[in-house]
SELO-9690 format. One record per residue (C-alpha): residue in three letters; x, y, z. Coordinates in steps of 0.25 Angstrom, whole numbers. Layout:
BEGIN
+---------+-------+-------+-------+
| residuo |    px |    py |    pz |
+---------+-------+-------+-------+
|     ALA |     X |     Y |     Z |
...
+---------+-------+-------+-------+
//
This chain:
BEGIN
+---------+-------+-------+-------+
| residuo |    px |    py |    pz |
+---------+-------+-------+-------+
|     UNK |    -2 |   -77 |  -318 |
|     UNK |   -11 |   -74 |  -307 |
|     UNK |   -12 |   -85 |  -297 |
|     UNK |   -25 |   -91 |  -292 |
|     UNK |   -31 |   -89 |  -279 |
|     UNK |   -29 |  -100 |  -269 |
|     UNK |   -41 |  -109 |  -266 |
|     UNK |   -52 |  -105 |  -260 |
|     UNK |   -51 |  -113 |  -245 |
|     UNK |   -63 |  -121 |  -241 |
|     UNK |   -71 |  -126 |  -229 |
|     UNK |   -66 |  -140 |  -232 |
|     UNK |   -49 |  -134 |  -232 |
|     UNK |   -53 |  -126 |  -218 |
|     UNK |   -59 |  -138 |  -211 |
|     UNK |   -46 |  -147 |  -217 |
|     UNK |   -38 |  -135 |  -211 |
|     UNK |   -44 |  -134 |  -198 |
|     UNK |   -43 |  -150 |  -194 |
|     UNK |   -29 |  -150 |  -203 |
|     UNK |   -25 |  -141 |  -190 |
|     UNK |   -32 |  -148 |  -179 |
|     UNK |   -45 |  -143 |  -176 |
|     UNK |   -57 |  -153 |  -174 |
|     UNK |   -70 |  -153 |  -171 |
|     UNK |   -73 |  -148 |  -155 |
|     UNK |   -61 |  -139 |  -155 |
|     UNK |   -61 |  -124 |  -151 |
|     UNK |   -55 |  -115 |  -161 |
|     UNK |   -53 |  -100 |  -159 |
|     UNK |   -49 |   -95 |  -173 |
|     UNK |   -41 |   -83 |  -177 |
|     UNK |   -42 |   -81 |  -192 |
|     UNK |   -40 |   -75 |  -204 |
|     UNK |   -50 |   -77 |  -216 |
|     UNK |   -40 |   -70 |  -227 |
|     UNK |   -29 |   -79 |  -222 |
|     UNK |   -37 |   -90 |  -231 |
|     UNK |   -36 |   -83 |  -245 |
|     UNK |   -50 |   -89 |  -249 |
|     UNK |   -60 |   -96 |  -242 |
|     UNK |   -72 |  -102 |  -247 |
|     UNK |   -83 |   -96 |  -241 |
|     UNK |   -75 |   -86 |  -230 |
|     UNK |   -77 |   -86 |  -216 |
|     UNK |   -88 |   -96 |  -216 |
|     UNK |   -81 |  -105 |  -221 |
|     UNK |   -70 |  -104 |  -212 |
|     UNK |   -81 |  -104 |  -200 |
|     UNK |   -87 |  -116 |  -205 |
|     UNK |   -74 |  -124 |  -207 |
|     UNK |   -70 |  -122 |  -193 |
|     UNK |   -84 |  -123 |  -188 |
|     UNK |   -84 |  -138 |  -194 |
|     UNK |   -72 |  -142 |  -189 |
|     UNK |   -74 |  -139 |  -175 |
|     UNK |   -88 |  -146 |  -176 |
|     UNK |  -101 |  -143 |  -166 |
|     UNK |   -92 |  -145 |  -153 |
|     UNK |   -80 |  -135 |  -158 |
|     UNK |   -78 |  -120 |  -156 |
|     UNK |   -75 |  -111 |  -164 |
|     UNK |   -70 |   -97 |  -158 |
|     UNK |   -65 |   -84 |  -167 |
|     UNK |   -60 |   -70 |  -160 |
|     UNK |   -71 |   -58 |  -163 |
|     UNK |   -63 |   -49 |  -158 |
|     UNK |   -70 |   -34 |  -158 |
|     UNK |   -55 |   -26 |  -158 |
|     UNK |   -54 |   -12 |  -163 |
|     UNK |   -69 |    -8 |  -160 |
|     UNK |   -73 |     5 |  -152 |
|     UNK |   -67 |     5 |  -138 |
|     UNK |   -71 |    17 |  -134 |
|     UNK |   -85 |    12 |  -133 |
|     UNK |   -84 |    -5 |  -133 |
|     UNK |   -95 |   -12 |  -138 |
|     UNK |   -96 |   -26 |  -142 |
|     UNK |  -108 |   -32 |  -149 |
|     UNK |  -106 |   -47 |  -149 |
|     UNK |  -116 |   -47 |  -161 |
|     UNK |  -109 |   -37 |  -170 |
|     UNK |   -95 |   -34 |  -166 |
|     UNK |   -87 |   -39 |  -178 |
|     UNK |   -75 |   -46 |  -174 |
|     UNK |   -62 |   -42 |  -178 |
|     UNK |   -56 |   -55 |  -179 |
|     UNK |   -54 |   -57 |  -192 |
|     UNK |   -65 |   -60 |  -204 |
|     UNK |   -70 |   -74 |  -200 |
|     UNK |   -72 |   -70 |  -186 |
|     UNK |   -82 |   -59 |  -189 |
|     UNK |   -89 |   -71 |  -198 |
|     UNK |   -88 |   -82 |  -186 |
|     UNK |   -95 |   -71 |  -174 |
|     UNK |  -109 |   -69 |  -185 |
|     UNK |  -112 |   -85 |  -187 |
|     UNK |  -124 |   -90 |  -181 |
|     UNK |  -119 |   -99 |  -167 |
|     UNK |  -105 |   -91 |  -165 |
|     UNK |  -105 |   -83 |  -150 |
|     UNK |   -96 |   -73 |  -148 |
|     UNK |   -90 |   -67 |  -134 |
|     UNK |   -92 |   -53 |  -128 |
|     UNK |   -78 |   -48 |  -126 |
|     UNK |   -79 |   -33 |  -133 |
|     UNK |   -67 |   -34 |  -140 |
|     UNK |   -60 |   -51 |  -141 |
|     UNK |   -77 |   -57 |  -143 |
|     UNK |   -74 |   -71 |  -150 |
|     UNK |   -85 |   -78 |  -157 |
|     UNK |   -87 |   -93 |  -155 |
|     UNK |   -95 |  -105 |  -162 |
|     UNK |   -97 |  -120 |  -158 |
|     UNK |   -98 |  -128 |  -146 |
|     UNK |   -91 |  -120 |  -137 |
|     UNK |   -95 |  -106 |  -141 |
|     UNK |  -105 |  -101 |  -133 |
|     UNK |   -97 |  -102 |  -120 |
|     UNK |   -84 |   -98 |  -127 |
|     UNK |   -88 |   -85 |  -131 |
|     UNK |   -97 |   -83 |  -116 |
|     UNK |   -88 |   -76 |  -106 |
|     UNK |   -77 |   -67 |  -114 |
|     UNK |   -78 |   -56 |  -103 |
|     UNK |   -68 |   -46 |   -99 |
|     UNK |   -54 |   -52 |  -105 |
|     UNK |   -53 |   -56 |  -117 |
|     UNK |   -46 |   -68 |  -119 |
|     UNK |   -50 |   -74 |  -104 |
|     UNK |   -53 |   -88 |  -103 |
|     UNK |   -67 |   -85 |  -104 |
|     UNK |   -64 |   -78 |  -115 |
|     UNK |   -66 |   -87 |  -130 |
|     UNK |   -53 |   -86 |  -131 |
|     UNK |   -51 |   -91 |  -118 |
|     UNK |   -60 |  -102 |  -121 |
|     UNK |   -55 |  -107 |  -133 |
|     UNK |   -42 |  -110 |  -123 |
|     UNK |   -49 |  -117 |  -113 |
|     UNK |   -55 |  -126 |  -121 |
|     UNK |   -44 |  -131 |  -128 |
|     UNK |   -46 |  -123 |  -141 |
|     UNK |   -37 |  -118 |  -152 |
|     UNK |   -33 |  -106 |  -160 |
|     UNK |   -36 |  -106 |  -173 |
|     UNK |   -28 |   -97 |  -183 |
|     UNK |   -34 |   -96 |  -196 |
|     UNK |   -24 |   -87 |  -205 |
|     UNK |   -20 |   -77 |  -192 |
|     UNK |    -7 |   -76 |  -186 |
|     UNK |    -6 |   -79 |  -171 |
|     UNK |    -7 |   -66 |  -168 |
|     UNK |   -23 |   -68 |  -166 |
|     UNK |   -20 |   -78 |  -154 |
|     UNK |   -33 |   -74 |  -146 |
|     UNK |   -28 |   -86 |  -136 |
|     UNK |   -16 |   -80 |  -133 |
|     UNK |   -24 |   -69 |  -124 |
|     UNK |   -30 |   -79 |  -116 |
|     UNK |   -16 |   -83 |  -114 |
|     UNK |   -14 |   -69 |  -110 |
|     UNK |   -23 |   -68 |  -102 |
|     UNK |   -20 |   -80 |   -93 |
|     UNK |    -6 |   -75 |   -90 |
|     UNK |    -8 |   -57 |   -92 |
|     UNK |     5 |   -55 |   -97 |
|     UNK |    10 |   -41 |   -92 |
|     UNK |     8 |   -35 |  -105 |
|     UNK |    -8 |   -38 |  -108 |
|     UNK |   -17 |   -26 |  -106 |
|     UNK |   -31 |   -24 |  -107 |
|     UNK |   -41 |   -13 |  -111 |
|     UNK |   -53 |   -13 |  -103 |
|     UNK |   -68 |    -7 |  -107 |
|     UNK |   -78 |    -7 |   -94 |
|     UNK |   -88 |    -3 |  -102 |
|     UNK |   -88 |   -11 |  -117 |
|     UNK |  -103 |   -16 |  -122 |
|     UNK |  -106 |   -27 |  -126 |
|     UNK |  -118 |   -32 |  -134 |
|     UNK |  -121 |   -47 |  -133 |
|     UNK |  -129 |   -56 |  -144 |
|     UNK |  -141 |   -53 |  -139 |
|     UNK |  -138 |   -37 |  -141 |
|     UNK |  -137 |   -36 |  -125 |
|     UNK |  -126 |   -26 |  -120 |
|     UNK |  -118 |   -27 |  -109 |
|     UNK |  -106 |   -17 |  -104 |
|     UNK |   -93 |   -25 |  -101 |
|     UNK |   -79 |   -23 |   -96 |
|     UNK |   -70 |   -27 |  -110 |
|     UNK |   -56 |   -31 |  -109 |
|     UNK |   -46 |   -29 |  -121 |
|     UNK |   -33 |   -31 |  -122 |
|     UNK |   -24 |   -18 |  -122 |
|     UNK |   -10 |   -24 |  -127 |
|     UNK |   -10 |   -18 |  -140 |
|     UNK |   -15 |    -4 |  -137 |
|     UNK |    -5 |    -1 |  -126 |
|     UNK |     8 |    -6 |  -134 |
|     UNK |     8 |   -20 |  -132 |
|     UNK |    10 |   -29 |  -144 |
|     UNK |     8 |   -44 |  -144 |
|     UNK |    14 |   -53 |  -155 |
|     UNK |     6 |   -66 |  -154 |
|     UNK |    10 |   -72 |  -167 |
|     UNK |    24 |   -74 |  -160 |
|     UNK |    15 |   -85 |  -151 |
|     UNK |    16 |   -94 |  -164 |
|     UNK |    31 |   -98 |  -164 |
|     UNK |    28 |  -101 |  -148 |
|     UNK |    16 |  -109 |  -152 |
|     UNK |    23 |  -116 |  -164 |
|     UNK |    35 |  -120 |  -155 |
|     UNK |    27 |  -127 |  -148 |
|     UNK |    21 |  -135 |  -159 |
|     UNK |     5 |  -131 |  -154 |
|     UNK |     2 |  -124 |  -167 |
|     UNK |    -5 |  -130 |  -178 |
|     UNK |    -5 |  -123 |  -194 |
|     UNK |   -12 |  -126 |  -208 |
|     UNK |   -15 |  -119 |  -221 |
|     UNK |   -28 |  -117 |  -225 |
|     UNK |   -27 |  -111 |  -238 |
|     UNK |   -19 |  -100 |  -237 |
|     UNK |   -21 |   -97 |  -222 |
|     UNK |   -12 |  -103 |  -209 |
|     UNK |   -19 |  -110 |  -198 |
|     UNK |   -14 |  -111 |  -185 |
|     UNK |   -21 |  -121 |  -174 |
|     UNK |   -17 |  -117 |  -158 |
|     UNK |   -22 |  -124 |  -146 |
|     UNK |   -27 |  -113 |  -138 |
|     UNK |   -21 |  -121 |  -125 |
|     UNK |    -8 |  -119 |  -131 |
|     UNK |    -9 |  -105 |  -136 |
|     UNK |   -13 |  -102 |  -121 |
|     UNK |    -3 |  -109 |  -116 |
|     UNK |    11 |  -106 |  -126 |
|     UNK |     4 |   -91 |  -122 |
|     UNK |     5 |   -90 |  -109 |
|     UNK |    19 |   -97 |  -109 |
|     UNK |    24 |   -85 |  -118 |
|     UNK |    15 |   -75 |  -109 |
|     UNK |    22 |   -78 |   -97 |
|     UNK |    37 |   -81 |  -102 |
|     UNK |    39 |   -73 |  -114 |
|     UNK |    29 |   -63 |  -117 |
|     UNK |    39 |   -57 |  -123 |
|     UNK |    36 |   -64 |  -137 |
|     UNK |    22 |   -58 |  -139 |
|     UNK |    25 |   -46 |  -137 |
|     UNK |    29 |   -36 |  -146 |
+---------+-------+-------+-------+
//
């Protein structure tokens, strides 16, 4: 006998979800996700958008990763319009709705919605998880991570933790002469910074992160449907990170 579908997951169960975990309305929320991780959700990533959107209310913000990685470097060229993103299905929904800014960094570009959007997304130069970066940002004001369905190997806060203590291992890749085109189809050359670990045989491990957070009690979980949430203020994301950073970098590392 074949066994039926689970249910479809509504806006209602999403919104439940979201203040079952903590959130409320004014937060800001970067959100790393995975729409599969769901099984079904009545009407997709709009729904998902909306849910988060209305629980976060007028003086919230919500922030998604638009990350551009594995385009043409030979050549960089970033169009804040139509570069898709390569953060995952939701993402590349969030960076098209009317409202939503998105930064300018040719290869880790967030896209942001709300309250504190415009200003969030407004000087991602050079670096790319700076504290002028969104990323950055989401940190300083007392945001949170958001894992929707995704390990913790997404943890874009942990680079801003990076880049506050530059452990001996981080790299970058530099491009003095990337291109990118703003909203209003302006193009501008720019140095582009990205990071170079990978590519010159250094692996990082960030899902180990989690027992360090869960030992310290800072990490919130829930179901929704078939997908695992976790909740992480970003000041203790930043903060746990450094701390394994400077005394056991050891742990992240492959």
């Amino acid at each position: 006998m074949t066994a039926s579908p689970p249910p479809a997951v509504t806006r209602p169960d999403l919104e439940a979800g979201l203040r079952g975990i903590g959130l409320v309305s004014g937060d800001t929320v970067l959100v790393h996700s995975s729409l599969r991780s769901f099984g079904r959700v009545e009407g997709g990533a709009e729904t998902v958008i909306a849910a988060l959107q209305a629980v976060l209310g007028p003086h919230g913000t919500l922030v998604m990763p638009t990350l551009t990685l594995g385009a043409a470097e030979d050549h960089v060229v970033f169009d804040v319009r139509r570069s898709p993103s390569t953060s995952g299905a939701l993402t590349e929904v969030f960076r098209r709705q009317p409202g939503v800014h998105r930064s300018h960094h040719p290869f880790s570009a967030a896209a942001a919605w709300g309250w504190g959007a415009r200003e969030l997304t407004a000087h991602h130069d050079g670096l790319p998880c700076s504290l002028t970066s969104p990323y950055g940002q989401v940190y300083l004001r007392a945001g949170y991570s958001l894992f929707l369905g995704t390990g913790l190997g997404c943890n874009t806060i942990f680079h801003v933790a990076e880049e506050l203590e530059h452990p001996h291992y981080l790299r970058y890749a530099v491009f003095p002469d990337a291109v990118v085109v703003d909203d209003g189809g302006r193009s501008q050359r720019v140095t582009a910074f990205r990071y170079n670990c990978y590519q010159t045989g250094i692996r990082r491990h960030l899902e180990r992160m989690e027992g360090v957070f869960q030992a310290e009690g800072v990490l919130r979980e829930a179901w929704v449907g078939l997908s695992r949430w976790r909740l992480l203020a970003a000041s203790d994301n930043v903060t746990l990170s450094r701390q394994v950073l400077r005394e056991r970098p050891e742990l992240i590392l492959w």
